[in-house]
C-alpha positions, 0 to 999 in steps of 0.5 A, spaced: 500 500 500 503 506 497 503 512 503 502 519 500 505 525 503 499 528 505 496 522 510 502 526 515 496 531 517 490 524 518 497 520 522 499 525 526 492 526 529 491 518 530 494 512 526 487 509 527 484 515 522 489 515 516 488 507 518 481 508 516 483 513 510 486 507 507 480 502 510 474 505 510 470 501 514 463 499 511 459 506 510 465 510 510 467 508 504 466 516 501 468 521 506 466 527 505 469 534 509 464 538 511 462 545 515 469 548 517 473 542 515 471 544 508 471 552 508 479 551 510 480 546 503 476 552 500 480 557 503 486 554 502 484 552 494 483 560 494 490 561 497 493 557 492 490 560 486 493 566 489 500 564 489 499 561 481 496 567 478 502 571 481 507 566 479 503 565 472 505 573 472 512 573 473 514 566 470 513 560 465 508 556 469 506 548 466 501 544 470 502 536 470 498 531 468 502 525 471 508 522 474 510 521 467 509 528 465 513 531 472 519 527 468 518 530 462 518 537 465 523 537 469 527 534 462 526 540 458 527 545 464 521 548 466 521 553 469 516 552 474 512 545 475 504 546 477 502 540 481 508 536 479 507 528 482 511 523 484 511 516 486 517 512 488 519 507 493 512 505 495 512 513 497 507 519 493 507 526 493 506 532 489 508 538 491 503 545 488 510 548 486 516 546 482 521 551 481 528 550 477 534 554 480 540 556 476 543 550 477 538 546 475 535 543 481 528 544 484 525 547 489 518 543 492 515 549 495 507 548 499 501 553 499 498 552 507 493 556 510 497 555 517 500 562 520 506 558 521 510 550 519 514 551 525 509 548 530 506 544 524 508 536 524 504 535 519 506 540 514 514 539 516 513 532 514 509 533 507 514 538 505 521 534 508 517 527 503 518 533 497 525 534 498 525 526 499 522 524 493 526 529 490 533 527 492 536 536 493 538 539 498 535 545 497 529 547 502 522 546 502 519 553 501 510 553 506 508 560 502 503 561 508 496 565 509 499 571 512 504 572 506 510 571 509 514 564 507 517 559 510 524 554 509 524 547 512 530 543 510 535 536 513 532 539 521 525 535 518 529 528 516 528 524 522 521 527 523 520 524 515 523 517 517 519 516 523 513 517 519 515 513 513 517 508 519 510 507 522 506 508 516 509 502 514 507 498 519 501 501 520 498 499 513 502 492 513 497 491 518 490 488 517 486 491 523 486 497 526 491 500 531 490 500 538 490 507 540 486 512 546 480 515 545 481 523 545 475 528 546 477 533 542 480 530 536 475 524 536 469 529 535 472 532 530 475 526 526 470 524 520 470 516 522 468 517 530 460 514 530 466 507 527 471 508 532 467 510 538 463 503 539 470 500 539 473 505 545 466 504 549 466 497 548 472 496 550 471 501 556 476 505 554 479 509 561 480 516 556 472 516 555 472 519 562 474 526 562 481 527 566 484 520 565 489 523 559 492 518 554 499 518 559 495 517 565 491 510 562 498 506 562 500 506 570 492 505 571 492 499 567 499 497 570 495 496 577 489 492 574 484 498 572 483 496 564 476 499 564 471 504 567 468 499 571 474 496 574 476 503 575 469 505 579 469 500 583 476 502 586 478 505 593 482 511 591 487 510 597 489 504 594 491 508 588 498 509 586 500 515 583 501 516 576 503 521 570 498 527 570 494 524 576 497 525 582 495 526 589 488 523 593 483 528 591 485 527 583 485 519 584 478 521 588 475 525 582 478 519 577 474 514 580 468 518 581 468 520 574 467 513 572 462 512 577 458 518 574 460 515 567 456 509 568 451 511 573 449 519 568 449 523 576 453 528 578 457 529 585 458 535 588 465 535 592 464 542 595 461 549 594 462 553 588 466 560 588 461 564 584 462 572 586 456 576 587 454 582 583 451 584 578 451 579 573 452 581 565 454 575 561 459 576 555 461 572 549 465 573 542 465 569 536 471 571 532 474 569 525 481 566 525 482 565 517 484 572 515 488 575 511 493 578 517 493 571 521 489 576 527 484 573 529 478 578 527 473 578 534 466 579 528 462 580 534 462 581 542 456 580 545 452 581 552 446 580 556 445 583 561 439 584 566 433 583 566 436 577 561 430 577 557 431 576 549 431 585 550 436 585 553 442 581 549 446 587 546 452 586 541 458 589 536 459 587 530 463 589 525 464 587 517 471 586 515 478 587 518 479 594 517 474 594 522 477 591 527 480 597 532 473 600 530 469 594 533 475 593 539 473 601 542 466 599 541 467 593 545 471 598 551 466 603 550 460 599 552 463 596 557 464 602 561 457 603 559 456 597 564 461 599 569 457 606 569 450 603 570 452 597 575 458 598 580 458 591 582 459 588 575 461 582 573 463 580 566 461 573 566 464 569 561 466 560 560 473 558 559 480 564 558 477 564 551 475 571 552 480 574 557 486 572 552 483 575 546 482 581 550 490 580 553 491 580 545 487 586 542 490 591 548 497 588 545 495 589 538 493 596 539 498 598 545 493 599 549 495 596 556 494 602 559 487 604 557 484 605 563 478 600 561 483 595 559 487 596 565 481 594 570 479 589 566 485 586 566 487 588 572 487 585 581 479 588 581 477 585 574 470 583 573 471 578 568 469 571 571 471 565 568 465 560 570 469 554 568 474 554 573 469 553 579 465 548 575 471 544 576 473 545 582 466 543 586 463 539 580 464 531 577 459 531 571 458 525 567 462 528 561 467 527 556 468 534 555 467 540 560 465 544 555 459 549 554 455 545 549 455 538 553 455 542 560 448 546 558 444 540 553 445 535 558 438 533 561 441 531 569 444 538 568 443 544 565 438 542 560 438 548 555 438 547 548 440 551 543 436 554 537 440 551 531 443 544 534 448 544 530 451 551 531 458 552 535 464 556 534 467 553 528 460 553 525 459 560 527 466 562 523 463 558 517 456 562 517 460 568 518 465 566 512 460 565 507 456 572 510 463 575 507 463 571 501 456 573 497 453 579 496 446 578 496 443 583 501 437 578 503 441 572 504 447 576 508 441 578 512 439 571 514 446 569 515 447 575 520 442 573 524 443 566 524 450 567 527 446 572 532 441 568 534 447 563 536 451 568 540 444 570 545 443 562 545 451 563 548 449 568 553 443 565 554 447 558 556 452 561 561 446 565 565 442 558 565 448 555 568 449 560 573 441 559 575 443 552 576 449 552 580 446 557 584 440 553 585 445 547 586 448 551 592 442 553 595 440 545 595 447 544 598 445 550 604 439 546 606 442 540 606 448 543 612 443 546 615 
């Protein structure tokens, strides 16, 4: 079976998935992207007819047809190869760009969406298979989304052997590899519904929320294989493991696998939720721009009396008004300080406050007297995810926003668009830019807002329900 330089994204990601991608299971057969996952296929496909139009404007450029035709190019001298295809020792790539040198060798290079190959295995990998197939030393060039470029040389070799290296065992055998179940990856892995039935049979240890795929081996060494098995331990017969030491994290490990099999929730102590003013605050923001700066598109907020009038928003168009959007955002906020003195700005996970650490960097605004009170010891943001996970085990895979406040034992509040989410937003928003029809960006526009106030409205349900939690607690001490 031949490995393409393109199975280095599906392989660094699990070595089931590029399994899978080379033996579908039944149904799977035809895998198609979809959602954000296609919009980054279209948006990369639109980067990289960029780069030809701008090279089809300065050289000789020919597409090739096949493996045979690449030769033939590269025997006459092309000056510059499109989509050149190689396939040599059990190994396939093909580069989007060939370029000869003076000295008549070539140049593979790539176009990637990434901001960065640095940090990106996968395309350090792809790009060291070219140079490979090729036999040059020269480097691969990544023509990146921000514009900028980047070299990858011989620092990638050993990274391309051990992938070269696991490809052909992986392929060589007829089942599927022994790998760990991961949340986050797994939701987002186009074979989950084949793969999770397998974890879940097995009773697969990183099912259970804070059990990584580094702590499930010492487990396993001292007879805990399954979530059952795990469930019924004694804590203190538990010994430590990597990423699990300590009584109270073995304690939380066993009770997450109680909750796992029995569908409750534990509370081991009261929350921490401040009290004030409450106005709950939520962004959505765009990654795929042309800058590589994330744009926040919409900064959103629902305050008292938390009724469908009371959601409020900044929203901006395009990049260029970004700061425009920023300095809106800052003024409402002092709107919100001005009106109720104990504000707190409640939001779910550090997404928020990193992207207002983020933008008072990007416009040198540290010292803003509203960016310094936000950021600063009296800061009334308040992340509500850290105290669910102080108080609360649920039975979860993920402690996410979503999975938190749909579950029916928990919160129970469902959204408008079941299938909306944050990537589903950036995709929403992606396809309002894109068409000029003012019917149908109007519709998108309101979708995405409909969203926006369906998060706000979730975290001001959530915090209902954690009051009500220690209400119950109280009553319970009293």
């Amino acid at each position: 079976m031949l490995i393409k330089a393109s199975d280095a994204k599906s392989w660094d990601s699990c070595h089931r998935r590029v399994w899978f991608d080379n033996n579908p299971p039944p149904g799977f057969e035809s895998v198609e992207a979809e959602g954000f996952e296609q919009l980054i296929i279209e948006k990369g496909n639109q980067l990289e007819q960029k780069y030809l139009q701008q090279f089809r404007e300065r050289h000789q450029v020919v597409e090739a047809r096949s493996v045979e035709h690449t030769q033939e190019l590269i025997a006459a001298g092309t000056e510059v190869i499109y989509q050149g295809t190689f396939n040599k020792d059990g190994i396939i790539g093909k580069p989007d760009f060939l370029f000869r040198q003076a000295s008549g060798a070539y140049q593979p290079a790539d176009v990637k969406l990434a901001h960065s190959a640095e940090d990106k295995k996968p395309i350090q990998i792809q790009l060291g298979i070219y140079r490979k197939l090729l036999g040059t030393e020269l480097p691969a060039i990544a023509y990146l989304g921000t514009g900028k470029t980047e070299e990858v040389g011989d620092e990638v070799d050993k990274k391309v052997d051990a992938f070269l290296s696991s490809m052909k065992t992986i392929l060589a055998s007829k089942q599927s590899p022994d790998v760990r179940f991961s949340e986050s990856k797994c939701k987002a892995c186009p074979y989950a519904e084949a793969c999770k039935p397998i974890f879940e049979e097995k009773g697969e240890l990183t099912l259970l929320y804070g059990i990584e795929s580094r702590a499930a081996p010492g487990l396993e060494q001292q007879g805990f294989h399954t979530i059952r098995q795990l469930s019924e331990a004694d804590p203190t017969a538990i010994v430590d493991v990597p990423y699990l030491k300590g009584l109270e994290k073995r304690q939380r490990a066993v009770l997450q696998a109680q909750a796992y099999l029995n569908g409750n929730f534990y509370q081991l102590r009261p929350l921490d939720l401040p009290q004030g003013t409450w106005v709950h605050f939520d962004i959505e923001d765009n990654p795929l721009t042309d800058s590589g700066q994330k744009h926040v598109y919409l900064w959103g907020f629902l305050k008292p009396n938390f009724g469908d009038k009371d959601f409020e928003y900044i929203w901006t168009d395009k990049d260029d008004e970004d700061r425009e959007g920023w300095e809106r955002f800052l003024a409402k906020v002092e709107t919100y300080k001005s009106r109720y003195p104990d504000l707190v700005l409640a939001h779910f996970s550090p997404h928020e406050r990193i992207t207002i650490e983020a933008y008072a960097a990007r416009y040198d605004m540290q010292n803003h007297p509203t960016v310094a009170w936000l950021l600063g010891d009296a800061s009334p943001l308040f992340d509500m995810l850290p105290s669910i996970k102080a108080s609360l085990v649920l039975p979860l895979a993920s402690y996410g926003l979503k999975y938190i406040c749909k579950h029916p034992k928990l919160v129970n509040f469902q959204w408008k668009d079941a299938g909306s989410g944050s990537q589903w937003s950036v995709v929403q928003f992606a396809r309002f830019l894109e068409t000029e029809a003012p019917a149908e960006r109007e519709e998108l526009k309101k979708n995405i807002l409909t969203y926006n106030f369906d998060d706000v409205m979730a975290t001001r349900m959530l915090e209902l329900w954690l009051r009500s939690l220690d209400r119950k607690s109280a009553l319970k001490s009293a």
